[in-house]
KEBAVO-618580 format. One line per field, with one value per residue (C-alpha): residue number from 1; residue in one letter; z, y, x. Coordinates in steps of 0.001 Angstrom, whole numbers, plus 500000, padded with zeros to 6 digits. Each point is the difference from the previous one (the first is absolute). Layout:
<recs>
seq: [NUM:...]
type: [A:...]
zz: [Z:...]
yy: [Y:...]
xx: [X:...]
</recs>
This chain:
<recs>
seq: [1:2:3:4:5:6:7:8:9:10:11:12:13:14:15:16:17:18:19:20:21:22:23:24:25:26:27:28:29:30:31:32:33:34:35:36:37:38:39:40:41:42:43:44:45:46:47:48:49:50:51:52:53:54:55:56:57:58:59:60:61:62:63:64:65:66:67:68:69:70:71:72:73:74:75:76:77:78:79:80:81:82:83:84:85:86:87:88:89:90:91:92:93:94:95:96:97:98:99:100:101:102:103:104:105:106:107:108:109:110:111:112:113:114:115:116:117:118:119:120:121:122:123:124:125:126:127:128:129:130:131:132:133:134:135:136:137:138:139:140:141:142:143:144:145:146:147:148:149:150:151:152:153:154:155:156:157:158:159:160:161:162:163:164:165:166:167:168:169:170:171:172:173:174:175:176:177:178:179:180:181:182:183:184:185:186:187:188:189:190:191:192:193:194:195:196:197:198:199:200:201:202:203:204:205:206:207:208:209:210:211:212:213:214:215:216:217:218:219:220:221:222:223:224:225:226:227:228:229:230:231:232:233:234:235:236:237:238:239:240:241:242:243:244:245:246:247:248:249:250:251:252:253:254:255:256:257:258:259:260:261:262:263:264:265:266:267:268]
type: [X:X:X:X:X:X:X:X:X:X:X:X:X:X:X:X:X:X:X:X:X:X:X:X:X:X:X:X:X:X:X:X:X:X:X:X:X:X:X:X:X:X:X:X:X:X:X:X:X:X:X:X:X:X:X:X:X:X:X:X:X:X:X:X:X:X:X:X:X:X:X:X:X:X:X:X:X:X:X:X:X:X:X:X:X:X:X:X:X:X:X:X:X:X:X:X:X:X:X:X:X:X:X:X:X:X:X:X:X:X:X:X:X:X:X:X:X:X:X:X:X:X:X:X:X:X:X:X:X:X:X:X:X:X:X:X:X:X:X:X:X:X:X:X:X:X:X:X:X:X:X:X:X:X:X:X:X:X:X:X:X:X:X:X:X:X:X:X:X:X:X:X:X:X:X:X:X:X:X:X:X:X:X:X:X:X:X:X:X:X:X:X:X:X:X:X:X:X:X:X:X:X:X:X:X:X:X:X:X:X:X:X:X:X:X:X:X:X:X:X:X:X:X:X:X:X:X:X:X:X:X:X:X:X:X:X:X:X:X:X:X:X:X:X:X:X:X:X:X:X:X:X:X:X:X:X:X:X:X:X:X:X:X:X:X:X:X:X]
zz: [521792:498511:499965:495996:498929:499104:496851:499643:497900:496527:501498:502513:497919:497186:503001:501134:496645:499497:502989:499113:496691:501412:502772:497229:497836:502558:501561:503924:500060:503567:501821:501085:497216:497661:501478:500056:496489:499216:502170:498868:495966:498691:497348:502349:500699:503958:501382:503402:502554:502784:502383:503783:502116:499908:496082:499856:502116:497253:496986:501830:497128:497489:501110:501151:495936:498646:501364:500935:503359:501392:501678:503328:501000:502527:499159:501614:497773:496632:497784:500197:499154:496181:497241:500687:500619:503661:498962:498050:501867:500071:502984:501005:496718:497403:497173:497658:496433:496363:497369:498438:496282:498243:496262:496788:499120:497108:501691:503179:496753:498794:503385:501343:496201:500022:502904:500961:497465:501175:501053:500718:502381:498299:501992:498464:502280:503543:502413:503255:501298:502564:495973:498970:502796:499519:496894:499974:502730:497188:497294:502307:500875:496382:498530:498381:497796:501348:500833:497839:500657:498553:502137:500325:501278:501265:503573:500859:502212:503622:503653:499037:497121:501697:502462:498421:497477:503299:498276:496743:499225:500287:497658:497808:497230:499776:497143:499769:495734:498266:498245:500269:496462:498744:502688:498634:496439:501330:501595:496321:498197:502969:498945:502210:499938:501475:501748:501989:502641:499383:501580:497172:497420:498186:499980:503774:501015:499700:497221:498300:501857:498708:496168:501346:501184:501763:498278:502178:501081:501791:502339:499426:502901:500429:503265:501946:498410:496893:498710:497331:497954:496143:498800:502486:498463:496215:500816:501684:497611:501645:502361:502476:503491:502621:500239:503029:501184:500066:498141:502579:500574:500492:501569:501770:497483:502038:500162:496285:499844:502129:497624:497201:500599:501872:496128:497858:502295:499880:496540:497627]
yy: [480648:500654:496992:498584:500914:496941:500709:499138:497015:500725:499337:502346:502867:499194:500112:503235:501491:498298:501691:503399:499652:499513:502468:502665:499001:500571:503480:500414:502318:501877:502044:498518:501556:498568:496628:499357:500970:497375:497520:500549:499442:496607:501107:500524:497257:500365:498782:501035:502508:501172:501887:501692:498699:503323:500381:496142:500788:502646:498502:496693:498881:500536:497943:497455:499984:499853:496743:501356:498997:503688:500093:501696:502179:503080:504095:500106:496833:500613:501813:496872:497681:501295:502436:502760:503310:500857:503501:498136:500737:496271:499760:496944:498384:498861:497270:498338:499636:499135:503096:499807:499052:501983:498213:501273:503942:499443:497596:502737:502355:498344:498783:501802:500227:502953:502640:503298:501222:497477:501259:498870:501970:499698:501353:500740:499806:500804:498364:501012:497291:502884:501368:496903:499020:502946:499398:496552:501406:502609:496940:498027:503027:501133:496593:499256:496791:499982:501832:499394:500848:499110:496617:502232:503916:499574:499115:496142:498536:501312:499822:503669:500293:497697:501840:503275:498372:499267:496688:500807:497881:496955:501239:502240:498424:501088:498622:500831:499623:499334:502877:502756:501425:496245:499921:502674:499062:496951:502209:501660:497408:498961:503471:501969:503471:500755:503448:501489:502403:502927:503297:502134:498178:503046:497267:499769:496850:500139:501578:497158:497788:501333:499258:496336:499618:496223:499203:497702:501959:499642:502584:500319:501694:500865:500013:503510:502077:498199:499045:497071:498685:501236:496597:500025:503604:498713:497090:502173:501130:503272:501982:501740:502458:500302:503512:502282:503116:501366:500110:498104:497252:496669:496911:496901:496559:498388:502942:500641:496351:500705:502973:498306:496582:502088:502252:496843:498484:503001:501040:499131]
xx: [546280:496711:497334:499123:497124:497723:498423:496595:498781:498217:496790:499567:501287:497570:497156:501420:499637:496652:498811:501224:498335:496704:500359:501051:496360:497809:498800:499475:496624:499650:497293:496211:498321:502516:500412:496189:499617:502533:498671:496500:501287:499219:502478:503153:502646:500596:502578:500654:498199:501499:498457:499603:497042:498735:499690:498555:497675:499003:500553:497614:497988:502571:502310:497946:498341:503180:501387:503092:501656:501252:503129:499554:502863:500335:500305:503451:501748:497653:502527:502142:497711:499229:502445:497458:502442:499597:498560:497085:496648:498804:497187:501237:499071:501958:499151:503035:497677:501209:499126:496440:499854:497505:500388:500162:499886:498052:497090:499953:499270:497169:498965:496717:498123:497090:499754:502123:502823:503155:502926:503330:503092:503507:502721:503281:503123:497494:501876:498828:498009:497933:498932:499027:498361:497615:499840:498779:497224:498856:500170:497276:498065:499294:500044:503043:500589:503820:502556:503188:503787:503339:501924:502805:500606:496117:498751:499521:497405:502025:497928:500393:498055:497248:499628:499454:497685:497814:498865:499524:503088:497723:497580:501632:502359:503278:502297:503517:500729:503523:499790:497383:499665:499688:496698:498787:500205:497742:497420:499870:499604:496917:498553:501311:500813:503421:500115:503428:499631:501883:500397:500957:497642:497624:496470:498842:498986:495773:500363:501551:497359:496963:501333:500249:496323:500205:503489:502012:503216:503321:501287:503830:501761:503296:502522:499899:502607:501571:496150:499643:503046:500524:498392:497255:499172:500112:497486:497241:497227:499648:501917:497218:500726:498208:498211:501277:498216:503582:503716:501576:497562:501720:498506:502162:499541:497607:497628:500230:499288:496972:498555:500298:498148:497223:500463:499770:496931:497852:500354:496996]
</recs>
């Protein structure tokens, strides 16, 4: 005869699903450069650090700054003490955080008044967070306002992305919008000039630039392969390529990303 199962009273099982809810909203960040970044942000919600003696002993300072008691665990036992996969390449260091928010689209528009031509990334359907990563490394580099993707089919703040970003997560904002073309339509109506990346577009990209001396502009790139959706097509101003030395030049999204801020920066 099998025993009865006891069923569980109300209260625990809301406290259960309470805790999964939280544990689903917060991102787990891994790696030293990406932990200290974190820890080092004023901005970031930290939660909980856990870490090997060897990597606190590097991280020192950080951690001590931050306030945060570390949980001390060894090498052998640390991929049970956090959801990081066991293939992640963590150091001994990984920090539980809640996602950064950046604001408004339209006040990181304005935000920075007179200075260098401002530029925003939009990425259509990039989901790789290793892509976005670099990308948000190139945003920081050349001095871009923000980095904007849709909340769905686009990469979310992962220890992935972080850690690829090498920092520039902290620094670099990264919104995720409802709907991309609707973003954009903002950014228009902030004066900016929307302009999709597009292999097989006649105008090369500094072309277009140098008719838009010091105009503020938005990058528009699509995923490798499929590109930018239809709609995402109609809103851009201009369709522009990147120019190749040769037919069967092709460049991965996070290197066309790359070209193009370092384009839209150094053009008069």
């Amino acid at each position: 005869m099998k025993p009865t199962k006891t069923k569980k009273p109300a209260w625990v099982i809301d406290k259960e699903r309470a805790r999964r809810a939280a544990s689903a909203e917060t991102v787990w960040l891994f790696g030293l450069h990406a932990v200290r970044d974190a820890l080092q942000n004023p901005k970031r919600e930290k939660l909980r650090l856990v870490v090997t003696q060897n990597a606190l002993d590097r991280l020192g300072d950080a951690v001590a700054a931050s306030g945060l008691q570390p949980e001390i665990t060894d090498s052998r036992v640390f991929d049970r003490e956090t959801p990081l996969d066991p293939d992640s390449v963590h150091q001994g260091a990984a920090l539980e955080v809640r996602a950064l928010k950046w604001g408004a689209l339209a006040d990181l528009a304005l935000a920075g008044g007179a200075g260098p031509r401002a530029v925003i990334v939009a990425l259509d359907r990039v989901t790789d967070p290793h892509n976005v990563g670099a990308i948000l490394r190139s945003a920081e580099v050349f001095g871009a306002r923000a980095v904007i993707a849709p909340a769905r089919h686009a990469a979310p703040e992962t220890g992935a992305l972080a850690k690829t970003a090498s920092g520039a997560l902290e620094r670099q904002p990264y919104l995720r919008v409802g709907n991309l073309a609707d973003a954009l339509e903002v950014l228009k109506a902030a004066g900016y000039i929307v302009i999709g990346l597009d292999g097989e577009a006649a105008e090369t990209l500094p072309a277009a630039l140098s008719q838009l001396p010091g105009r503020a502009v938005v990058l528009v790139l699509g995923a490798e392969g499929p590109g930018m959706r239809e709609k995402t097509r109609e809103t851009c101003d201009l369709l522009v390529r990147i120019p190749f030395a040769a037919g069967f030049g092709s460049l991965n999204v996070s290197n066309a990303a790359a070209v193009a801020l370092f384009a839209a920066q150094n053009q008069p």
